[in-house]
One Martini backbone bead per residue (centre of mass of N, CA, C, O) as a GRO file, in nm:
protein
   84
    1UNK     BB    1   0.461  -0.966  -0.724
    2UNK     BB    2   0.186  -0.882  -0.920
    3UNK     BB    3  -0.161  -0.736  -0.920
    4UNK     BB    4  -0.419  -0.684  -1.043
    5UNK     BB    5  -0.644  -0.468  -0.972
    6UNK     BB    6  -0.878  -0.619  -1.049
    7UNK     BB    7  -0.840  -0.860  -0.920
    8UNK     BB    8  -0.827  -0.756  -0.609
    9UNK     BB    9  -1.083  -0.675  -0.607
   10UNK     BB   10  -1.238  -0.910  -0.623
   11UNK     BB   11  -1.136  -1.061  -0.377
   12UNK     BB   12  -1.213  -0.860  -0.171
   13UNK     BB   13  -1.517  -0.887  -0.219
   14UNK     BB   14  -1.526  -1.151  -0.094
   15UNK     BB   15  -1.440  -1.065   0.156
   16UNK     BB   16  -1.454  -1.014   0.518
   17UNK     BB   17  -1.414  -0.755   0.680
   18UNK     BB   18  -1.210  -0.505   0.799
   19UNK     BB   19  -1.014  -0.263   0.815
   20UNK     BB   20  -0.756  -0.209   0.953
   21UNK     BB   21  -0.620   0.096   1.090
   22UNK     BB   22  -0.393   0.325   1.030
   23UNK     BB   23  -0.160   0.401   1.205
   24UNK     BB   24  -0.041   0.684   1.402
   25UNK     BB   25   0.270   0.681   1.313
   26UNK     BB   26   0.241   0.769   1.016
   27UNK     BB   27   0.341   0.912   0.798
   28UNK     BB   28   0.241   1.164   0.527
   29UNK     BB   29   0.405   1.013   0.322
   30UNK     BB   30   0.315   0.709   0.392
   31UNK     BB   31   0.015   0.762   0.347
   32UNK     BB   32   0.046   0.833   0.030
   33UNK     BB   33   0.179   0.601  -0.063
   34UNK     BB   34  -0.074   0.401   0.067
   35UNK     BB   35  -0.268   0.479  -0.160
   36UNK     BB   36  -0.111   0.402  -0.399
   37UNK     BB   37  -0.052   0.085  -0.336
   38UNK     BB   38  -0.386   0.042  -0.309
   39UNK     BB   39  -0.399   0.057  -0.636
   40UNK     BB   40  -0.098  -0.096  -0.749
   41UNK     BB   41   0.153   0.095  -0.756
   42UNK     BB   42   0.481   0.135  -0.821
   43UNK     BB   43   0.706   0.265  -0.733
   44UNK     BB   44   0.782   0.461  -0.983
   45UNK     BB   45   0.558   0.585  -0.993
   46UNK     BB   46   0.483   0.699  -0.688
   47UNK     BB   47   0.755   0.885  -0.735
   48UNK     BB   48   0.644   1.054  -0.976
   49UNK     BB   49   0.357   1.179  -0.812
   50UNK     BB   50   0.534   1.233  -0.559
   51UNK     BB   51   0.836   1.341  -0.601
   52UNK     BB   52   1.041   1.103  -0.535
   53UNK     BB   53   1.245   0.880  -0.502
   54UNK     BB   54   1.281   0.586  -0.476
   55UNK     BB   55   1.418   0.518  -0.247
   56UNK     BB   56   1.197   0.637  -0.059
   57UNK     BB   57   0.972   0.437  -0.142
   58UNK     BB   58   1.122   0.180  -0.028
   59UNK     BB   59   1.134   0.280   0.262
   60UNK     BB   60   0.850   0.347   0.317
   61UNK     BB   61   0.757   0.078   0.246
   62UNK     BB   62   0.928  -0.095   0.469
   63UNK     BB   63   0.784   0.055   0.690
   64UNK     BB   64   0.469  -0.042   0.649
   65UNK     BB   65   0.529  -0.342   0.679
   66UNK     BB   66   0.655  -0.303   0.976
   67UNK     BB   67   0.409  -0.129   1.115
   68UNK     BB   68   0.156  -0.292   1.021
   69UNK     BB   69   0.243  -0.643   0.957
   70UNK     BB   70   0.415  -0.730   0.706
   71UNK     BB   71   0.576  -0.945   0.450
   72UNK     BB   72   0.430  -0.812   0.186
   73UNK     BB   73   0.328  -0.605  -0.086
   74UNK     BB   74   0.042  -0.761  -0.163
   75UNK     BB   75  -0.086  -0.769   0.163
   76UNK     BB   76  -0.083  -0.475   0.211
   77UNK     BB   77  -0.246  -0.371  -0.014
   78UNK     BB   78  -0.500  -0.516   0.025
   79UNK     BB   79  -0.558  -0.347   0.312
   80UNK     BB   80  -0.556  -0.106   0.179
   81UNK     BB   81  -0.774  -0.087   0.015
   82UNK     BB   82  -0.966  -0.277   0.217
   83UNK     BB   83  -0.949   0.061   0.365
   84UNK     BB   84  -1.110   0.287   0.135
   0.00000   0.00000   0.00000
């Protein structure tokens, strides 16, 4: 499932309480991904940006949402987002 940046920001705005920070156990590379996550670029996009393998980016995606505690990567967007 994909949401539209535009829906995401307008949902966001509507919601209150700000976003736990992210771990500190994240890496430098997962850090840049959840950047671009957070903005709802698609993994293909994210490893052309950050020059890395698409293979890498569904990786670190996958760290992320277990590490931050997500079941699924439109919820984590959203957190990343409203941390931002």
């Amino acid at each position: 499932m994909v949401i539209d940046p535009r829906v995401a920001r307008v949902a966001l705005n509507r919601e209150s309480g700000a976003a736990p920070p992210l771990s500190p156990d994240l890496t430098q590379t997962e850090r840049a991904i959840a950047d671009l996550l957070a903005l709802g670029l698609p993994n293909a996009e994210i490893a052309a940006r950050l020059h890395l393998a698409h293979g890498t980016v569904k990786n670190a995606v996958s760290a992320l949402l277990r590490k931050l505690g997500h079941s699924d990567r439109t919820s984590l967007a959203l957190e990343l987002a409203r941390g931002r």
